[in-house]
N, C-alpha and C positions, 0 to 999 in steps of 0.2 A: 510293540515291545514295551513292556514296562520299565518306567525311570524310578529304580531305588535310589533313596538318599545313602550319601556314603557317611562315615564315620566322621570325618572331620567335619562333614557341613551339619552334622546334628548338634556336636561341639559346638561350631559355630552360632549356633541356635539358643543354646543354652546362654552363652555369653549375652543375647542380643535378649532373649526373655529377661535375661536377670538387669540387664541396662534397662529397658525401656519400662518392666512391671515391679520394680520395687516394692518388695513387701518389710521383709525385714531388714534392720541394718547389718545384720550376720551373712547376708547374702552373699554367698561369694561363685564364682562359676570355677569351679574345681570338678574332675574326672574323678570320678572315685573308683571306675571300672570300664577302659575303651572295651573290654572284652565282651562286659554285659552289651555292649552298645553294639558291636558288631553279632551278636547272638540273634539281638532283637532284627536284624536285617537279615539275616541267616532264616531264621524264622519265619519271614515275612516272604521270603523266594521260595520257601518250602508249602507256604498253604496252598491249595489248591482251588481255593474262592476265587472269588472276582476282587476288582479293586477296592471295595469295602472290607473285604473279608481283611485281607491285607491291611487296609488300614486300621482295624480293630485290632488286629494284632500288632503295628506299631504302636500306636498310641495306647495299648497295655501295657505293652511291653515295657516301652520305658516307664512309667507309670510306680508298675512294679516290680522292676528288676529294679528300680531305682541308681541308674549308673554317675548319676551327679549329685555334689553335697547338697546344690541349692537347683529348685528352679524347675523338680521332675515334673510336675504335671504343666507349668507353663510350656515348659522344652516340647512338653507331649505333643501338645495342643499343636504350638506352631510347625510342628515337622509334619503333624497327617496333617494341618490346609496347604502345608508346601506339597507334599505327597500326591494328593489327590488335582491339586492346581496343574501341577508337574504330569498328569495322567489325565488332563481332561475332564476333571470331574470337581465340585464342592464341595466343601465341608457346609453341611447345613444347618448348624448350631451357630447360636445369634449370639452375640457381646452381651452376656449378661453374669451379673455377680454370684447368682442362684449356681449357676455351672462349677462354683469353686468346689458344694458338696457335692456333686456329680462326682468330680473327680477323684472326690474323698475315696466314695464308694466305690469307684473303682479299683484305686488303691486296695481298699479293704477286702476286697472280692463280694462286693453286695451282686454285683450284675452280672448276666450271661454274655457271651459271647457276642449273641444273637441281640440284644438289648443294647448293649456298646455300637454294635455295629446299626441299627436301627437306629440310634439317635446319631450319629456321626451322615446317616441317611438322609434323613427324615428332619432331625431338628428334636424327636420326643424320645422321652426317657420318663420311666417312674419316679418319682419322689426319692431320696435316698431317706432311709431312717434307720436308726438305730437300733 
């Protein structure tokens, strides 16, 4: 049986991304859409992939439905390695700074479905450019 994250602990997520990765002093951890956020797990119970597939589709999701003022792609990140932790499985993407344009391009719809989920796999992802 899969363990979906619920609403309040992705909140909770957000709060702890924007304590611990300070970027800007504007930071603040505000909802700007619980709805967006229960969409994004709505979502996630409707794919029909495996637990990759699912976590590509979290970690877009909030990405870009963007449901918090501050802190969407942090929030992102730490809810698929709780996700997949929670399910047996790792996130295989390493701590590193380069991943901040990953995420860009995520945002922006540079990658497929298929390519998000390969590197959430794998660890590899193409270059993002512009």
């Amino acid at each position: 049986m899969i363990k979906y994250p619920n609403p309040d602990r992705i909140i909770e997520y957000n709060l702890l991304a924007l304590t611990i990765i300070k970027v800007k002093k504007a930071d603040q951890p505000k909802v700007l859409s619980r709805a967006k956020i229960i969409g994004v797990i709505e979502d996630m119970q409707k794919c029909t992939g495996d637990i990759y597939d699912k976590s590509e589709v979290l970690l877009k999701g909030i990405i870009q439905k963007h449901p918090f003022a501050s802190g969407n792609r942090r929030t992102a990140l730490i809810v698929t390695k709780e996700f997949l932790k929670n399910n047996g499985k790792i996130l295989n993407i390493v701590d590193d700074p380069e991943h901040a344009r990953t995420m860009l391009g995520i945002r922006e719809g540079y990658y497929s479905d298929e390519e998000i989920k390969g590197w959430i796999k794998n660890g590899k992802i193409r270059e993002f450019k512009r």
